[in-house]
Each structure stands twice: as structure tokens, then as C-alpha cells.
C-alpha positions as CSV (number, residue, x, y, z in Angstrom):
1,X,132.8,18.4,93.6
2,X,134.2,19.5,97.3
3,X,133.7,16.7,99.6
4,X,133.1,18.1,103.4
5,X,135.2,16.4,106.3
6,X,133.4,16.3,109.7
7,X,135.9,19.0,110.7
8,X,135.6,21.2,108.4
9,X,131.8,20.6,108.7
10,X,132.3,21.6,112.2
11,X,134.0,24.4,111.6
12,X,131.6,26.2,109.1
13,X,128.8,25.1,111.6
14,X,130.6,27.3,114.4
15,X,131.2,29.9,111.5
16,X,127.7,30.2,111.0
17,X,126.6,29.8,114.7
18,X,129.0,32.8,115.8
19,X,127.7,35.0,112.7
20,X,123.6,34.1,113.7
21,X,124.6,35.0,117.6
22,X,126.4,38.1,116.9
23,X,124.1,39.2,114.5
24,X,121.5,38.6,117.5
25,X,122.9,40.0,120.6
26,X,124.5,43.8,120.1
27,X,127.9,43.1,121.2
28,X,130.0,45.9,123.0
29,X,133.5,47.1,122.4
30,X,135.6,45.4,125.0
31,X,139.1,46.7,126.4
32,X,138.8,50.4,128.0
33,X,136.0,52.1,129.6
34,X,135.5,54.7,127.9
35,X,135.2,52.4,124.6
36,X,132.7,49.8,126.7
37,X,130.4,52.3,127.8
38,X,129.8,54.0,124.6
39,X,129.1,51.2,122.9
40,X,127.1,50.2,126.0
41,X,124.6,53.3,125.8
42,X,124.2,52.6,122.1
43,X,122.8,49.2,122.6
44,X,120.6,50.6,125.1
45,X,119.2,53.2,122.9
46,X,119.0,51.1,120.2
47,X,116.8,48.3,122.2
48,X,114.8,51.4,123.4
49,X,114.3,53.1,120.2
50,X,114.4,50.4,117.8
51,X,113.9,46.9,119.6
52,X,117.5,45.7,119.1
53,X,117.4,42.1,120.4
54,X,119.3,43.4,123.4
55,X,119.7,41.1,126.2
56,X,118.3,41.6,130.1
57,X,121.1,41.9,131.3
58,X,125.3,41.3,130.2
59,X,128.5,42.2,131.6
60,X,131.8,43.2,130.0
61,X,134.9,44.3,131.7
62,X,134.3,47.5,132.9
63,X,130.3,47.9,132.0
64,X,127.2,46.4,132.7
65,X,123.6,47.1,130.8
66,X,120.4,45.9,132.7
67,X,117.4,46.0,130.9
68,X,114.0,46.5,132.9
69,X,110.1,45.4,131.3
70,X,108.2,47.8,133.4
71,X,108.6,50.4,132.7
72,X,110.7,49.9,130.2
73,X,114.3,51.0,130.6
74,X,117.7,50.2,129.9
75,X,120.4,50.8,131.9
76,X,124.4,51.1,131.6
77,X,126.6,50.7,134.3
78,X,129.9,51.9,134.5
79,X,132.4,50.5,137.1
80,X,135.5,51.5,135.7
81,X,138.1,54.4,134.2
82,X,138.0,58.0,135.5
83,X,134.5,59.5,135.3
84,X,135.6,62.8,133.5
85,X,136.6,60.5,130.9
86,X,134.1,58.0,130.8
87,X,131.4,60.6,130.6
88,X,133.0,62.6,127.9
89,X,133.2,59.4,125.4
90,X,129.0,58.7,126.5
91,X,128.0,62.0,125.5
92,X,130.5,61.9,122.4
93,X,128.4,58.6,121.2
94,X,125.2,60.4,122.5
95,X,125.7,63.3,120.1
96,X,126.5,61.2,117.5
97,X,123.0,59.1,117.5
98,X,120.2,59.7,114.7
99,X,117.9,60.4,117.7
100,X,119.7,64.0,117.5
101,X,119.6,64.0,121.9
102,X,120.8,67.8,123.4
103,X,120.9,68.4,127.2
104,X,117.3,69.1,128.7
105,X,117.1,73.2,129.6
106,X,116.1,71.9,132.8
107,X,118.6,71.1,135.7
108,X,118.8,68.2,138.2
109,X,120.5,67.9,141.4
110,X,123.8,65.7,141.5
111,X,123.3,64.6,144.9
112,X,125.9,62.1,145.9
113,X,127.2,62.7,141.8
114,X,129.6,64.9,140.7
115,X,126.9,65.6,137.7
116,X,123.6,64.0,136.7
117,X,122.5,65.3,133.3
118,X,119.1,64.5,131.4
119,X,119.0,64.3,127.5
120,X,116.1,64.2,125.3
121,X,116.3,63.4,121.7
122,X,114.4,66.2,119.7
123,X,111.3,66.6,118.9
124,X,109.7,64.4,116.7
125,X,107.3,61.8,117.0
126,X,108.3,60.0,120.0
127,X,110.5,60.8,123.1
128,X,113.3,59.2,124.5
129,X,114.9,60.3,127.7
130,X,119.0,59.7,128.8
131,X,120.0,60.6,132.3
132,X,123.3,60.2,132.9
133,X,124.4,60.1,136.2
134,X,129.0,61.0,136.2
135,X,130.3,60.2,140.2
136,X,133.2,62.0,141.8
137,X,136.5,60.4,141.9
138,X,137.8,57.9,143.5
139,X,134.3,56.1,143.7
140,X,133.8,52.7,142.6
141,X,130.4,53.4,140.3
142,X,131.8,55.6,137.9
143,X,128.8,56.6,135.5
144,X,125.2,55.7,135.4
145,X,123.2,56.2,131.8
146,X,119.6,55.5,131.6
147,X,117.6,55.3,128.3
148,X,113.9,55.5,128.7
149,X,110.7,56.5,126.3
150,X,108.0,58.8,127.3
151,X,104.3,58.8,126.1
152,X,104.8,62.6,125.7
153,X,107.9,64.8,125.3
154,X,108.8,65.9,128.9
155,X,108.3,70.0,129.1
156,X,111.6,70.5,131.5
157,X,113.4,69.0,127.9
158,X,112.8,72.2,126.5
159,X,112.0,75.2,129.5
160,X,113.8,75.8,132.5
161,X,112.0,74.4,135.5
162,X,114.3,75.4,137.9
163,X,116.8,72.7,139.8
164,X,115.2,69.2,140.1
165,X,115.5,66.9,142.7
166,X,115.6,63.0,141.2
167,X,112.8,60.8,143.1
168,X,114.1,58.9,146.2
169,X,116.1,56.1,145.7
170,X,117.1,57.2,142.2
């Protein structure tokens, strides 16, 4: 029989208390921007699209996600890493989700952006909306990547509306 010391009791506690928190919160891959924000846009999606127990709101080096109740969105923030580079790994882990997301036929307007982009998932049964939002360089917000659901499959996803322009303040 294996006797337990209060150490080693202490230990496996913290062992188990690390595995029920990790297991809890979708944890990010820390160390370079391009790295955090992917991971970053996959949590979102996944608390979006799947209710993943994601946080309202946590920060890592170079990202942030907020998390919004009404309406329901979830948003990355990238502060960090040059935006060419940063947006190329985002929409490398974007093509990569089982959502299946492909750039809207519609256009928006960049405004103060180098790019703002909108990605719907295909069709299927519900619809999930990214806009990603790339700045010029040399700014401090890099990237901006939104995940959001809509009741119905917006129609600029699949016909050219001509050039959008995003709502004030957006």
C-alpha cells in the first residue's frame, strides 16, 4: 500500500487543479503574434459556434479576446507583430476551421485599415460571421477579428453588393 505525504498530496491536488482549469478555460499559444492570435480567433469561434467555456475577457502577450452578451460576439485583439503577418496566420487558422469560412463576395471599406475583410462559414444550418479588420504599419492595433452568428445567412456572403461602408464607430 502507497502511503501519501502531505506534499505529494499537494502536489497531485495542483496536478489535478491545473488539468480541471485548463480543461475549462481554452488556453492560447503564447510567444509570437502570429501564434497568439490564431489561437485567439479559434477560441472565439469555438465559444461562438460551440459554447467553449471561453472567458469575458483575457489577455496574453500580444492578444486580447473580449467577449460581448448582447449581441453576442467575440472579439480578438491584436497589438502586436507586423500586420501582413499577423493576418496571414488568422486567415491560415480560419481556413483551417470545420465551419469551412471563405471571403464574403461582398466588399467593405478599410477606412482607417489597410484591409477589413468579412468571412462567412458556408452554408449550412446556421451562420457565423468573421470580420477581420488588418491596420497599416507602423500602428499600434495591428488586427481586429470579430466572430459573430446571424439568425440568417447574410446575402452580401454570397452576391456582390457593391463596396460597404462598416456602421459608425465600427
Amino acid at each position: 500500500m502507497v502511503r501519501e505525504s502531505g506534499g505529494m498530496r499537494s502536489l497531485l491536488l495542483a496536478a489535478a487543479a491545473a488539468v480541471a482549469l485548463s480543461a475549462a478555460t481554452p488556453a492560447f499559444a503564447l510567444g509570437d503574434p502570429q501564434s497568439e492570435a490564431r489561437s485567439a480567433l479559434g477560441a472565439c469561434i469555438s465559444a461562438i459556434a460551440d459554447d467553449a467555456p471561453v472567458p469575458d475577457q483575457i489577455k496574453g502577450d500580444f492578444v486580447e479576446i473580449r467577449r460581448e452578451r448582447e449581441p453576442e460576439t467575440c472579439t480578438v485583439t491584436v497589438t502586436g507583430g507586423e500586420p501582413a503577418a499577423v493576418r496571414a496566420s488568422v486567415l491560415d487558422g480560419l481556413a483551417k476551421r470545420k465551419e469551412r469560412f471563405a471571403p464574403a463576395k461582398t466588399r467593405w471599406d478599410a477606412g482607417a485599415f489597410a484591409s477589413r475583410e468579412a468571412f462567412c462559414n458556408m452554408p449550412a444550418g446556421r451562420a457565423f460571421n468573421v470580420i477581420v479588420s488588418t491596420a497599416k504599419p507602423g500602428e499600434p492595433l495591428v488586427l481586429t477579428a470579430t466572430v459573430l452568428e446571424t439568425q440568417e445567412r447574410d446575402t452580401r456572403c454570397d452576391r456582390d453588393a457593391g463596396l460597404q461602408k462598416p456602421a459608425p464607430g465600427s
